[in-house]
C-alpha positions in Angstrom: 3.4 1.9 -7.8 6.3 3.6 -5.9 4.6 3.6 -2.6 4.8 -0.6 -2.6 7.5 -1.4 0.1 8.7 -4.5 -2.4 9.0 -2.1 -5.2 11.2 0.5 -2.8 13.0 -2.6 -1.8 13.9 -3.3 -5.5 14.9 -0.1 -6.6 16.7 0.8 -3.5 19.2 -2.5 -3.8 19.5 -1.8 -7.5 20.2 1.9 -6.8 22.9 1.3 -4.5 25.7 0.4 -6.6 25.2 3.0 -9.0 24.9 5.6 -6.2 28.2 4.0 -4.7 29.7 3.9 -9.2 28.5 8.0 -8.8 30.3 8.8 -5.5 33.7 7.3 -6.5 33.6 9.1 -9.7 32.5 12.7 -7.7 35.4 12.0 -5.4 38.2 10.7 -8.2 36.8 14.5 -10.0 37.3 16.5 -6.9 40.3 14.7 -6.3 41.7 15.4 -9.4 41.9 18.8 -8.9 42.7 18.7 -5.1 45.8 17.0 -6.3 46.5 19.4 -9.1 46.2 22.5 -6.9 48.6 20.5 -4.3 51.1 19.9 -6.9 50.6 23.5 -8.0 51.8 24.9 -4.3 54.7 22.4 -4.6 55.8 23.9 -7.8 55.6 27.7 -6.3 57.7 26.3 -3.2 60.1 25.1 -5.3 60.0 28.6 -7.2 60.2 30.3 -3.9 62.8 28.7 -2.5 65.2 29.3 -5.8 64.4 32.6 -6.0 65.2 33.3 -2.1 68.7 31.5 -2.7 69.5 32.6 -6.4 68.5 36.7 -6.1 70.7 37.2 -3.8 74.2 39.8 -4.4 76.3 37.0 -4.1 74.9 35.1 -6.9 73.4 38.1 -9.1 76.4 40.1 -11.5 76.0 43.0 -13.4 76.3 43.4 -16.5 76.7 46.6 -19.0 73.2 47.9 -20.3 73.1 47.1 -24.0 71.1 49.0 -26.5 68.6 46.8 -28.1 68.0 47.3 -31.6 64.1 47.3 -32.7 65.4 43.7 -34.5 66.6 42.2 -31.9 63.5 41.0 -30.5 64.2 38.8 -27.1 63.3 35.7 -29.2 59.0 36.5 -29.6 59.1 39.6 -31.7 58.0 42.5 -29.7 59.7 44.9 -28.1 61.5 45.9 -25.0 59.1 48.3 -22.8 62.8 48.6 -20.3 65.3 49.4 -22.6 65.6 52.9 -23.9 68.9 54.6 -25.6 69.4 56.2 -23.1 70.5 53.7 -20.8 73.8 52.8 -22.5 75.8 53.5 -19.8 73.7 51.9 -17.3 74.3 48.5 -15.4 72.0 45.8 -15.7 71.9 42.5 -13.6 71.8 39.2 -14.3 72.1 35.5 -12.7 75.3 34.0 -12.0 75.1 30.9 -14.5 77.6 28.9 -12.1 75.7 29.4 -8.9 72.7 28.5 -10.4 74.0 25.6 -12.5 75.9 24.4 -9.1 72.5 25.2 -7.3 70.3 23.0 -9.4 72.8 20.0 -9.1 72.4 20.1 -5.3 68.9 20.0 -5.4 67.4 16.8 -4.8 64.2 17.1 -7.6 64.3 13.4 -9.2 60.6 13.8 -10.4 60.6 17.6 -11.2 62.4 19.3 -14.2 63.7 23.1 -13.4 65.6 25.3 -16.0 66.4 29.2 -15.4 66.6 31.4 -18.3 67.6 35.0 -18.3 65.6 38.6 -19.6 66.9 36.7 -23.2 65.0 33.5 -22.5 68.6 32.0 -22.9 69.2 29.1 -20.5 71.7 29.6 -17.8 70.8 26.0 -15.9 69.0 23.2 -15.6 68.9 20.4 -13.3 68.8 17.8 -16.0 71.0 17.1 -18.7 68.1 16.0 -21.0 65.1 17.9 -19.6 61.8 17.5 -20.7 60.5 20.9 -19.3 58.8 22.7 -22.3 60.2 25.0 -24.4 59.3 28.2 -23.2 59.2 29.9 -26.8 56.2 27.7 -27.3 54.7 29.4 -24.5 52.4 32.1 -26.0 51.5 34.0 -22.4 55.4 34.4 -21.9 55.9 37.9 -23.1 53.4 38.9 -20.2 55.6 37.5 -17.5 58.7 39.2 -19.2 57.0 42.6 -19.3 55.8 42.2 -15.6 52.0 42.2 -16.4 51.7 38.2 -14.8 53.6 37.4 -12.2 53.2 33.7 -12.8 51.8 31.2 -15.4 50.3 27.5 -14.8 49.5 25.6 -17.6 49.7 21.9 -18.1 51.6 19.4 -21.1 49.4 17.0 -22.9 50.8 14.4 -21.4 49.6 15.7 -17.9 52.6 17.5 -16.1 52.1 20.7 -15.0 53.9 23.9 -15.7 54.7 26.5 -13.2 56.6 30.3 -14.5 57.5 33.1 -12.6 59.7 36.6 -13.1 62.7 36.4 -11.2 62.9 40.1 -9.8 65.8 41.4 -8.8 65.7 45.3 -7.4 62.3 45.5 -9.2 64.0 44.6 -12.6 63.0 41.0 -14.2 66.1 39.4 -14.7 65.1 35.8 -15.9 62.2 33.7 -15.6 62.1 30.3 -13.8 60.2 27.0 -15.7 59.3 24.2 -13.5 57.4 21.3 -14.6 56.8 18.4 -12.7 53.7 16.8 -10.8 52.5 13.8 -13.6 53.8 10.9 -11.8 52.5 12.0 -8.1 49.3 12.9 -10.0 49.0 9.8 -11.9 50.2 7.5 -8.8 47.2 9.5 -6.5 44.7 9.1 -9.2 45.4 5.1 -9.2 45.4 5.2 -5.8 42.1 6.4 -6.0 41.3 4.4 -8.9 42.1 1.4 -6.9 39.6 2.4 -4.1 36.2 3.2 -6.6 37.5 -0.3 -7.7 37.3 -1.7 -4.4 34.1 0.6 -3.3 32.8 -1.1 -6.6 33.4 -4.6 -5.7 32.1 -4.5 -2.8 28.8 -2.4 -3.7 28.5 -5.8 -6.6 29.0 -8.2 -3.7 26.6 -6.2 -1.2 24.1 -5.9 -4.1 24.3 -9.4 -5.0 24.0 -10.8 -1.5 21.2 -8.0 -1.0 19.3 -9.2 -4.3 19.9 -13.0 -3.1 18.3 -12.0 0.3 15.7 -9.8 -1.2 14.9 -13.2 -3.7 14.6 -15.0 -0.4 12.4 -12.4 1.3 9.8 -12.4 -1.7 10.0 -16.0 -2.8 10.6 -18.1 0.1 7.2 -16.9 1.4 5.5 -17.4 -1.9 6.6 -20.7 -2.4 5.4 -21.6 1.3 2.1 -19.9 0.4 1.6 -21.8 -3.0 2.5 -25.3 -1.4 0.3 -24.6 1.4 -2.5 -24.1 -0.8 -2.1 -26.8 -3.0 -1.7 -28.7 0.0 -5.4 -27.6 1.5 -6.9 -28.1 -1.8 -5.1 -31.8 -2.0 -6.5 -33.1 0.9 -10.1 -31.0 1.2 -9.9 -29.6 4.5 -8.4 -26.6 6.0 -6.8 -26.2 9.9 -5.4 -22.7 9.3 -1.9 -23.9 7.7 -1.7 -20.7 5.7 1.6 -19.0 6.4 0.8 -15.9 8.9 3.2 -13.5 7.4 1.0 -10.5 9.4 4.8 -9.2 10.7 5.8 -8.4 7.4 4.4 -4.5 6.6 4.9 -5.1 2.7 2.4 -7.0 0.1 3.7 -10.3 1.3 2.6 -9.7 4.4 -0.7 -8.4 2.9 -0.8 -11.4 1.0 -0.6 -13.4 3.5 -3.4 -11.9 5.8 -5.9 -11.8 2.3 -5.3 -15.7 1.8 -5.7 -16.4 5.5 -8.7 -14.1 5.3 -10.0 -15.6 2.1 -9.5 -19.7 2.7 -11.1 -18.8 6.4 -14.0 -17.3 5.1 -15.1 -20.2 2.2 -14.2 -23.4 4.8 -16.5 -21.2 6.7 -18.7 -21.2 4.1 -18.3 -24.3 3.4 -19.1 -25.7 6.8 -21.7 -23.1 6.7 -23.3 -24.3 3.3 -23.0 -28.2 5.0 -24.2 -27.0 8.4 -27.3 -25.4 6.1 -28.1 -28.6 3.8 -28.3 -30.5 6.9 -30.8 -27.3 8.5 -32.7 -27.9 5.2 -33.2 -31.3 5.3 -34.0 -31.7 9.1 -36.5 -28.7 8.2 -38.1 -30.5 5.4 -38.8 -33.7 6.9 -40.9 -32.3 9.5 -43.7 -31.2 6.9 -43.2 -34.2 5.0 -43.2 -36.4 7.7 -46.6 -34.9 8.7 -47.6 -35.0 5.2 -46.7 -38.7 4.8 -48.5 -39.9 8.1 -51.6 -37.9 7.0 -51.8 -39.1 3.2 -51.5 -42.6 4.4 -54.3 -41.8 7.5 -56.3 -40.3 4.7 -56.2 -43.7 2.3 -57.9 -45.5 5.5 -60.0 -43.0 7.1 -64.1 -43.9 6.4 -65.3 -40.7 8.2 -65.9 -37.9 6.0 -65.4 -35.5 8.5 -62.1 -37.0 9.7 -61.1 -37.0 6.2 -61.9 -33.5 5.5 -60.0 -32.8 8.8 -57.3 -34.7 7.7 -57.4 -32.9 4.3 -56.9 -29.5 6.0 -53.9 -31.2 7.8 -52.5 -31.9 4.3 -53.1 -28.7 3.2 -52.0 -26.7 5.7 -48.2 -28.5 5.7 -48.3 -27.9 1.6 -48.5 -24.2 2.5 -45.7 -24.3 5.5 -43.4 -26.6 2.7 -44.0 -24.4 0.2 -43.3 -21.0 1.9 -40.1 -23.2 3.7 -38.5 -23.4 0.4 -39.1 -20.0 -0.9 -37.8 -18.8 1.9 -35.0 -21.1 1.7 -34.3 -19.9 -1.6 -34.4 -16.3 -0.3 -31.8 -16.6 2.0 -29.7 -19.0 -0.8 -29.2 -15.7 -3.1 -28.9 -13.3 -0.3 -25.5 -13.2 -1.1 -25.6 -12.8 -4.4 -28.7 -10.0 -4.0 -27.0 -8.0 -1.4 -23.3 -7.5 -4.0 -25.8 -6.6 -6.6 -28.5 -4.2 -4.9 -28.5 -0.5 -5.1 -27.7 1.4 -2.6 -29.7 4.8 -1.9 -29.6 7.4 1.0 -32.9 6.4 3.3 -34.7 8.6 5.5 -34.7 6.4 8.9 -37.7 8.0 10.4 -39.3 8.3 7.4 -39.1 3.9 6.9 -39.7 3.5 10.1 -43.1 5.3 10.2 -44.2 3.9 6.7 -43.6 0.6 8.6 -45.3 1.2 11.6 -48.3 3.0 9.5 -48.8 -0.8 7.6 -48.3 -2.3 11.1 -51.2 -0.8 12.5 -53.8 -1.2 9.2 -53.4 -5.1 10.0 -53.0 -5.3 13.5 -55.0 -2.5 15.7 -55.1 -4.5 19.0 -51.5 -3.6 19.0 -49.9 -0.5 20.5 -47.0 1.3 18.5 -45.1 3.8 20.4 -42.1 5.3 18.5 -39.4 7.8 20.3 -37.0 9.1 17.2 -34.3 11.6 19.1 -33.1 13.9 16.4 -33.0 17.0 15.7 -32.5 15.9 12.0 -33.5 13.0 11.2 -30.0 11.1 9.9 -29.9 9.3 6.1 -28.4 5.6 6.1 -26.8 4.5 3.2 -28.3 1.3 2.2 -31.0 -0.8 0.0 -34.2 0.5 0.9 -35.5 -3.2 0.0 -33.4 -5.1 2.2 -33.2 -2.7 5.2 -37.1 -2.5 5.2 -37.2 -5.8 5.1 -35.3 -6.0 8.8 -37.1 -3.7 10.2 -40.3 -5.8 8.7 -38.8 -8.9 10.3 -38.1 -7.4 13.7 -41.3 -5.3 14.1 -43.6 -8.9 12.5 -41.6 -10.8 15.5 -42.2 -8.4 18.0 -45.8 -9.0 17.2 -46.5 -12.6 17.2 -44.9 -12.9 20.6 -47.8 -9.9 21.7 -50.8 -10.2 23.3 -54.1 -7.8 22.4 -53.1 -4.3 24.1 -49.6 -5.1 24.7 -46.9 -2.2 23.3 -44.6 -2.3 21.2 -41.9 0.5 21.2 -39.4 1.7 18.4 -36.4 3.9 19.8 -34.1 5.7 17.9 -31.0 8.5 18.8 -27.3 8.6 18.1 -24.8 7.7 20.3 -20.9 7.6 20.3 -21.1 8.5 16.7 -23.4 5.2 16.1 -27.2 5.6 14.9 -28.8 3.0 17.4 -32.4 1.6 16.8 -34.1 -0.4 19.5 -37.5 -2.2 18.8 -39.0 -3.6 22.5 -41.5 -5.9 23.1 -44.1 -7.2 26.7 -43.8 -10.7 25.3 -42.3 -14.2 26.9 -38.9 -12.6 26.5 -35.8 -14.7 25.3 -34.2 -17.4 27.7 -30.6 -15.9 28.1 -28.9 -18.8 26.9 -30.4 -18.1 24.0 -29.9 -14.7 23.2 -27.0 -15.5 20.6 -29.0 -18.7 19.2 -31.4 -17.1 17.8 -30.2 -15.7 14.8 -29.4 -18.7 13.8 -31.0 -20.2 11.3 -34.2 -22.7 11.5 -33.8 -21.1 15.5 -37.3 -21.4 16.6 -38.6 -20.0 20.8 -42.2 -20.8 20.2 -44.6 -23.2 22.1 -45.1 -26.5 20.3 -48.8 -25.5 19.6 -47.9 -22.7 17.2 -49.2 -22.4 14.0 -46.0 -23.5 12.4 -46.6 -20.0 10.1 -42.8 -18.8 10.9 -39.9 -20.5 9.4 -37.3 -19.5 11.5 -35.5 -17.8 8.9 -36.6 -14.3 9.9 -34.1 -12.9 12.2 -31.4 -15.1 10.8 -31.7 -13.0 7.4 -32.0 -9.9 9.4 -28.6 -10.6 10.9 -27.0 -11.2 7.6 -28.5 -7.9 6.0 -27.2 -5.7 9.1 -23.6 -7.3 8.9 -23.3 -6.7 5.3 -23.8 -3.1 6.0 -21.3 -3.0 8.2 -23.6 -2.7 11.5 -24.5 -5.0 14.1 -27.8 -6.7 15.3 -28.0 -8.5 19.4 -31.1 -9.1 21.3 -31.7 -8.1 24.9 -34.1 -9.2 28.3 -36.2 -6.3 29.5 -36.0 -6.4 33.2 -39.6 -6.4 33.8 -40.7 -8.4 30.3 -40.1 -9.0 27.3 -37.5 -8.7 25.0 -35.1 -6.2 22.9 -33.5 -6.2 19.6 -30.9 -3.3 19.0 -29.4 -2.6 15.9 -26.1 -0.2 15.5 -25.6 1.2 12.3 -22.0 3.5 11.5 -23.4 4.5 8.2 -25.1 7.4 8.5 -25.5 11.3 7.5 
């Protein structure tokens, strides 16, 4: 089903908007955390650039080294690792609350909230009044910071801002820590941005679809609807002048379409014409006989000579017998058609039927010569009913002879050329008149002198014809140069 173009067509237009849905939601993720990580490096400049101003002599002071008692936990409950009783009388540093304070309010940071605290986690400034930067003793991954085993931490609110922390080290003591949060509203305003643009990628993928679907509807039922009127059009007014809608262009199943219904309407108004063309044969066929038998009947009625009558009666007779074998031959070629889509096919021998035919040949006619020249090397198997393709041959070979005199020679070729098994059957009779050479497989077609017996219907070679093309072969008739004529047929399947 997927290899239909119209299908492909379908799923491909119905696809698209989805696959255009999928790629604004793969770039809105990967977004996302491009834009995080970019606020991130914000935050650490920010970080940078107060520790690079605030660690400095001129805003550090020292400060007496205290001796922390194992209760005095620095507001988490563990321990100091850098205070030991021993360094009572040593100095320990700390950040200048003023300079920071007076720092911060200098700092242009309307969407960012900073707040310095020292070793204590007490807060020594801010740069907003009300700040909603988190409270770092909810902050379980502190303690690491303050003990130097993280240099930094990033974590995020619920609300979306993020969180940047980071030691302040000053001559490889850690002195305070530094909280910055900020980044929600830049987020927020770049994910809308982007928000904006699936939205408009959306849009215009419904837009594209629809037009796409519209055009796709006109692709599919415009031609349809041309196809259907035509049709009911032809069958309206009874006759057909190829009106069908050549859609041949087209490499999908409307353009398929359209070649089968051309095909198909063609080929019955052929028939058609044909089956008209044939009742007319028929009846022009008919009358002849019955002509003959009318004028003789009514001879018969006045004739007072017995001899004459029994002459006459012989007349009769004899036209009863060409009638009758006229219409069952007639009827023969009437369910060809029918016999050919039903018949079994088999794999036949061709040297083997043509010598069975040639062997009857020469049991009823020995003043006849029968020369046969089959080229193989292994004789090649034809795929066809061994009824009806005997029957050709039968046709061919029985016409051959009734235009041959006593002695004369009739040769059967066979060989394989261009990938094509190619029989020829020759005759030394009157030959065919070259304007004739297509006529004769026409039906009722008749090349013999007026004298004739009248045994031969015309039909023959006609049937022949139709057997050959219904294998997929071909069947033309040649002049010898010297005399005579030539029937070929070309046959493509073969093993």
């Amino acid at each position: 089903m997927l290899k239909s173009k119209l299908t492909q067509k379908i799923i491909l237009i119905n696809f698209l908007a989805l696959v255009i849905l999928a790629l604004g939601l793969f770039i809105l993720s990967n977004h996302k955390t491009y834009i995080k990580n970019s606020e991130y490096k914000n935050l650490i400049s920010y970080s940078l650039f107060i520790k690079n101003t605030l660690l400095t002599p001129k805003t550090v002071k020292k400060i007496p080294s205290k001796i922390i008692n194992n209760n005095e936990n620095i507001a988490f409950g563990y321990k100091s690792e850098k205070i030991d009783k021993k360094s009572e009388n040593k100095i320990d540093f700390t950040i200048n609350e003023f300079y920071a304070q007076k720092f911060l309010n200098n700092l242009l940071t309307p969407d960012i909230s900073i707040k310095i605290y020292n070793s204590k986690v007490n807060l020594i400034a801010s740069n907003k009044e009300k700040s909603s930067v988190t409270n770092p003793l909810n902050l379980k991954d502190l303690p690491l910071v303050l003990l130097g085993k993280v240099k930094e931490i990033k974590t995020e609110t619920v609300d979306g801002n993020l969180i940047y922390i980071s030691s302040l080290n000053y001559r490889e003591k850690i002195i305070g820590i530094v909280i910055i949060e900020g980044g929600k509203n830049a987020i927020n305003q770049a994910l809308k941005d982007i928000r904006n643009a699936i939205s408009i990628m959306f849009l215009l993928s419904l837009v594209i679809n629809v037009i796409l679907s519209i055009y796709l509807a006109k692709k599919i039922t415009s031609p349809l609807y041309r196809l259907v009127n035509t049709a009911n059009l032809i069958s309206f007014k009874n006759s057909y002048n190829g009106e069908i809608p050549d859609f041949s262009k087209r490499k999908d199943e409307i353009g398929e379409l359209s070649i089968a219904l051309r095909k198909m309407v063609e080929t019955l108004w052929q028939r058609l014409i044909a089956s008209k063309n044939f009742a007319s044969d028929i009846s022009h066929e008919i009358k002849n006989p019955l002509s003959s038998l009318r004028s003789a009947s009514e001879t018969l009625l006045v004739l007072k000579d017995e001899e004459k009558r029994n002459n006459m009666a012989k007349i009769i007779c004899k036209d009863i017998i060409r009638l009758d074998r006229l219409v069952n031959e007639i009827s023969n070629l009437s369910k060809l058609d029918y016999e050919l889509a039903k018949s079994e096919v088999f794999e036949i021998d061709i040297c083997e039927l043509l010598n069975n035919i040639i062997e009857i040949k020469k049991i009823g006619f020995e003043n006849i010569n029968f020369k046969t020249n089959l080229n193989f090397t292994k004789c090649p198997k034809i795929i066809a009913n061994d009824v009806k393709i005997a029957q050709v041959f039968d046709n061919i070979i029985s016409n051959a002879i009734s235009f041959s005199k006593d002695f004369d020679t009739i040769t059967i070729n066979a060989f394989i050329k261009k990938n094509h098994l190619i029989i020829s059957i020759e005759d030394e009779g009157i030959g065919i008149p070259n304007e004739n050479l297509k006529k004769i497989f026409e039906r009722f077609y008749s090349n013999r002198k007026k004298d004739d017996d009248n045994s031969h219907s015309g039909l023959g070679l006609a049937i022949s014809k139709h057997i050959i093309e219904s294998m997929g072969g071909k069947i033309f008739a040649l002049n010898k140069n010297n005399k005579g004529a030539k029937f070929v047929i070309v046959l493509k399947n073969y093993k």
